[in-house]
C-alpha positions in Angstrom: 17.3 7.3 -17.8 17.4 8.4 -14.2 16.3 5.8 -11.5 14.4 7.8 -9.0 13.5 5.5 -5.6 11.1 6.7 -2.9 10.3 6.2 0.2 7.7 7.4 3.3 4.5 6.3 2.2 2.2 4.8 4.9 -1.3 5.1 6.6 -2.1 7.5 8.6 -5.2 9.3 10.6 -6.7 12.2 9.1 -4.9 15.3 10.3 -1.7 13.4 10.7 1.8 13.9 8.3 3.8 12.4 6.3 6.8 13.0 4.6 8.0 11.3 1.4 11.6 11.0 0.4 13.0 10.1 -3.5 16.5 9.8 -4.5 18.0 9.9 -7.9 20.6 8.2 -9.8 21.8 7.4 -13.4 21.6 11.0 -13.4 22.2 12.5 -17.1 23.5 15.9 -15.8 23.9 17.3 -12.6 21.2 16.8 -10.1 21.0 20.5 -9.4 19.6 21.3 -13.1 16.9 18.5 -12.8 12.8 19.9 -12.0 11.9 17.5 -9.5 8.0 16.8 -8.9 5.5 14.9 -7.3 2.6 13.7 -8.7 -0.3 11.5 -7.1 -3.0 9.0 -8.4 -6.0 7.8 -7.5 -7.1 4.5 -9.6 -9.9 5.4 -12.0 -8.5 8.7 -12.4 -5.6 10.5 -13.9 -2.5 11.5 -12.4 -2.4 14.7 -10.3 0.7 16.9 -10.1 0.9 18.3 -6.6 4.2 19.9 -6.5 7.7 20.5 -8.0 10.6 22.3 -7.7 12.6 23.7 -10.1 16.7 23.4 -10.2 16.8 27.2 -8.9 14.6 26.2 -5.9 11.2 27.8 -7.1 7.9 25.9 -6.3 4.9 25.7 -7.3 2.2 23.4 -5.5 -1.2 22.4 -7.2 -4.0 24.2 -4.8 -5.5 21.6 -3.4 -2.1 21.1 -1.1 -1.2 25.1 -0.9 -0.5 25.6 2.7 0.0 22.2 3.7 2.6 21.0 1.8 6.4 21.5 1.5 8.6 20.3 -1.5 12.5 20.7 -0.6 15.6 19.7 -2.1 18.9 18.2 -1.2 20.9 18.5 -3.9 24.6 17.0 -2.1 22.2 13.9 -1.3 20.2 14.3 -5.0 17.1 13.9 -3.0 13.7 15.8 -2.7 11.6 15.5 0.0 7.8 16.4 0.4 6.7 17.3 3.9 2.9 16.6 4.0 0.6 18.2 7.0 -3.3 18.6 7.7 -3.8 15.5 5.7 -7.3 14.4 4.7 -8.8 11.1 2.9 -8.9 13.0 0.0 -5.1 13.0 -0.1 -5.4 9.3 0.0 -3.1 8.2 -3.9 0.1 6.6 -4.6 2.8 9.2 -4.7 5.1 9.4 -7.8 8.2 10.9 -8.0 9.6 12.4 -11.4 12.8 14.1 -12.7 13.1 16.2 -15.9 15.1 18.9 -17.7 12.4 20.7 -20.2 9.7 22.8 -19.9 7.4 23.7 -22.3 4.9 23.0 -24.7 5.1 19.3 -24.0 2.7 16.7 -24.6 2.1 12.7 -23.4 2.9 10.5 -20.3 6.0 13.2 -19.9 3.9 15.8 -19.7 3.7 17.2 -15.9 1.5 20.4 -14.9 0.6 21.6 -11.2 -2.1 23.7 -13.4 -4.1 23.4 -16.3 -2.6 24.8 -19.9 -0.7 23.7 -22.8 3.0 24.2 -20.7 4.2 21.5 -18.8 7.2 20.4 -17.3 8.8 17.7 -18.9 9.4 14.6 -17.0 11.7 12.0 -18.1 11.7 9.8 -15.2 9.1 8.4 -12.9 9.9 6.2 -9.7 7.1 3.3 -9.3 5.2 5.2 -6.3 5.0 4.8 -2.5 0.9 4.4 -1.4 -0.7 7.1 1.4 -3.4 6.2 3.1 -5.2 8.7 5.5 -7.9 6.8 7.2 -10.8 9.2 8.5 
């Protein structure tokens, strides 16, 4: 499977940014057909998606970040980047990175949704997080 790294997490004051980097490899098809995502999560509860962007560019960001922030892609680098502004304590999570090729009706740990409903994303790879920490 793909081996997604990131990179960017760190502590910062409220209404500070951040931006988080993740670059894949191992890649089973081009990078430019792969929905890239991030999803955060807070211990004791379950994982959040916050944004993704599909292989055509289209985003889609959960609510809660609408506004604030930006997903992009670099597909000559196979890299996505989230540009993260305003931020509160409440945006305090580790960050996870995924990578994935289906959407639909999916179900499970590979199932990834900005909103609620029975369509997800389907994410086949995960990278092992990067913590943010907005201090108040």
């Amino acid at each position: 499977s793909e081996v997604l790294t990131e990179s960017g997490g760190g502590t910062v004051h409220s209404g500070g940014s951040l931006r988080l980097s993740c670059v894949a490899s191992s890649l089973r098809a081009p990078y430019n057909v792969y929905n890239m995502g991030w999803a955060r999560q807070v211990p004791g509860k379950e994982r959040e998606g916050v944004a993704v962007i599909k292989g055509d560019g289209s985003t889609e960001y959960a609510e809660s970040v609408k506004g604030r922030f930006t997903i992009s892609r670099d597909n000559a680098k196979n890299m996505v980047t989230m540009e993260m502004e305003s931020l509160t304590p409440d945006d305090t999570a580790v960050y996870y990175c995924a990578a994935g090729l289906q959407w639909g009706m999916i179900t499970g740990s590979r199932a990834f949704r900005i909103t609620p409903g029975p369509w997800a994303y389907g994410m086949d790879s995960w990278g092992n997080g990067t913590l943010v920490t907005i201090s108040s």
